[in-house]
N, C-alpha and C positions, 0 to 999 in steps of 0.2 A: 504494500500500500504506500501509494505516497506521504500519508500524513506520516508514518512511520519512518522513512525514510527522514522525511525533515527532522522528525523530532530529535534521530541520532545523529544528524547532521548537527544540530545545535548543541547538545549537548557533546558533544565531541569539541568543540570549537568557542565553548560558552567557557568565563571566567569566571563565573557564582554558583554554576547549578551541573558541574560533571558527576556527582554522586548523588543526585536525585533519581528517586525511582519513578521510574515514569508508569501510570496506571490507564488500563485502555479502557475504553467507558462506550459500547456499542450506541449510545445516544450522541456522538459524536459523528457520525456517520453519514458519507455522501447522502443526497440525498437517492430514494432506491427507484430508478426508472422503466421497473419492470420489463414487456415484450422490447424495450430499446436501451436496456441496458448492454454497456461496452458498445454499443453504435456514438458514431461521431456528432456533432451540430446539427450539422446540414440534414443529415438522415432524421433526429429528433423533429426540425424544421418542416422536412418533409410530410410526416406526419401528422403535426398540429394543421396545416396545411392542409391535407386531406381531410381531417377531421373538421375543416372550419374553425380551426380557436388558433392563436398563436403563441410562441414559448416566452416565458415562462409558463404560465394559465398553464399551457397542455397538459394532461398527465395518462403518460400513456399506459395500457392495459397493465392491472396489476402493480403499477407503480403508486407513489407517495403523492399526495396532493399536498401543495404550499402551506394548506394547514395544517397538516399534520405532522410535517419538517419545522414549522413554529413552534407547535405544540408539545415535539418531542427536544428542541432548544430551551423550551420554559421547565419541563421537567427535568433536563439535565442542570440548569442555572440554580431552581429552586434547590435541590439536591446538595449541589455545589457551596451552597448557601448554609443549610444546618448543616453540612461537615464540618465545612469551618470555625463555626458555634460551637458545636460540639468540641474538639480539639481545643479549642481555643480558651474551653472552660476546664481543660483537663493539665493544664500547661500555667506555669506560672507567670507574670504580667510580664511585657516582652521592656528590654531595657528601654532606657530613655533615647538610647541613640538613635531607634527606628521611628520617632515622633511623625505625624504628620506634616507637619514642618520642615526636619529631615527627606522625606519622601521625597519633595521637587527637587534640593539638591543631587541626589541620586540618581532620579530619573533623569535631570539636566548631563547628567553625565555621562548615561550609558546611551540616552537618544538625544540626535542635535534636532532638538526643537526649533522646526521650520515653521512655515506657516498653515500645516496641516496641524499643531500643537497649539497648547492652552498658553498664553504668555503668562499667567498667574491660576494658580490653584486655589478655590474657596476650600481655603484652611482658616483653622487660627488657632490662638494658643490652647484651648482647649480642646483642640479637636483629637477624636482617639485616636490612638498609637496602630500602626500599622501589623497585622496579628498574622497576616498571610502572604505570601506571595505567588500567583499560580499562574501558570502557565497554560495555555488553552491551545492546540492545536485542530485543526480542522478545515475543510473547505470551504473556498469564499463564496460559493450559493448558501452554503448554509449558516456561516458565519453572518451574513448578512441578513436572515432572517433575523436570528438572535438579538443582531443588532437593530433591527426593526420594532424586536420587541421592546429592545432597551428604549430608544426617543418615543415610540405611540404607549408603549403602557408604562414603564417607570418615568417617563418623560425626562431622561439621561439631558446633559446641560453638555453643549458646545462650546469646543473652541471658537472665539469672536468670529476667525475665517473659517468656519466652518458651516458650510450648508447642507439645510437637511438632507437633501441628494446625492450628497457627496457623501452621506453618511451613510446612506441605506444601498450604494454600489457595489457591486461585488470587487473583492479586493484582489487586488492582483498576486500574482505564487510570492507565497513569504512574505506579503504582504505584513506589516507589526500596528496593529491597534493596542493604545495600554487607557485604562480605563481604571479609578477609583474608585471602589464598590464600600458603601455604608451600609451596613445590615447591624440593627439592634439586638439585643438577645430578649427573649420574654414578655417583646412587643407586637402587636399586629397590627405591622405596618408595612410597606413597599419600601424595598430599599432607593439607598438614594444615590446615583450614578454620575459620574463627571466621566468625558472623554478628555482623555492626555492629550491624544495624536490620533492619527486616522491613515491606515495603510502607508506606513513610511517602508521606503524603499532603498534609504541612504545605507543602511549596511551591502547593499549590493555592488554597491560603489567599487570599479577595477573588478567585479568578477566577468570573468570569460565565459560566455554560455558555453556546455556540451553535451554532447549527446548522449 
């Protein structure tokens, strides 16, 4: 699989996270295109085409309809969400040096915040300490769902240059979205989401494509 391939790419290459165990989670998963799976665009194309609808809409026999690739990115998120609760409550309070605060200079560090990125982060000095750090791999139709759901139902907060279109695009291969996720514990509430950056591409910088 590809996402798998990336993920030992990065980890191979990566200077924070070469001893993370990495965990595969079948809700992660292309989206499934049933009688036109492993066929190319055009052939997809072709079909909706005959069928009268066009792609994305189309969903061919036996495949996943866009709901149901939303639906199955909200229960991997929610999911995603009481584990980290959960761990987070079994683990002692994380030092001071991971403050929210801290956060942007790090991130300023590791990504050169262009104009796809936040120029400032709603922090402040109260805001809670950073309890996670995860890593998300996956395809950009489906990643883009997710991220759909993030601005229409948690109503996720943009970078100033950032449009909503540009947000809900499919990202291109290795594309890097980083995102600040606020979940309460023992509250029933919606989390509350800031986009970083949006499909940065600068780590590619000087690579050679091959085959």
């Amino acid at each position: 699989m590809k996402t798998e391939t990336t993920v030992h790419g990065i980890l191979e290459n990566s200077k924070f996270c070469q001893d993370m165990t990495v965990t595969y989670d079948s809700r992660l998963r292309e989206r499934k295109y049933g009688v036109a799976e492993g066929q190319g665009v055009a052939e997809l194309r072709a079909m909706a085409k005959a069928a009268g609808e066009e792609c994305p809409l189309f969903t061919p026999s036996g495949g996943e309809t866009l709901d149901q690739v939303k639906m199955r990115g909200i229960d991997f998120f929610e999911f995603l969400c009481q584990l980290i609760l959960k761990e987070a409550g079994q683990k002692e309070s994380c030092s001071s040096g991971t403050s929210a605060n801290c956060l942007e200079t790090s991130l300023a560090e590791i990504f050169s915040l262009g104009e796809n990125c936040a120029s400032k982060f709603n922090s402040d000095s109260e805001a809670p300490e950073l309890v996670a750090s995860v890593l998300v791999v996956s395809h950009g139709a489906y990643m883009k769902s997710l991220f759909d759901y993030f601005l229409t139902d948690l109503e996720c907060s943009l970078p100033a240059t950032q449009s909503k279109s540009e947000f809900v695009s499919v990202s291109p291969n290795t594309g890097i979205s980083v995102f600040i996720i606020n979940i309460e514990k023992g509250r029933e509430v919606k989390p509350t989401i800031q986009c970083v950056c949006m499909n940065l591409q600068d780590h590619l910088n000087g690579v050679t494509e091959t085959c």
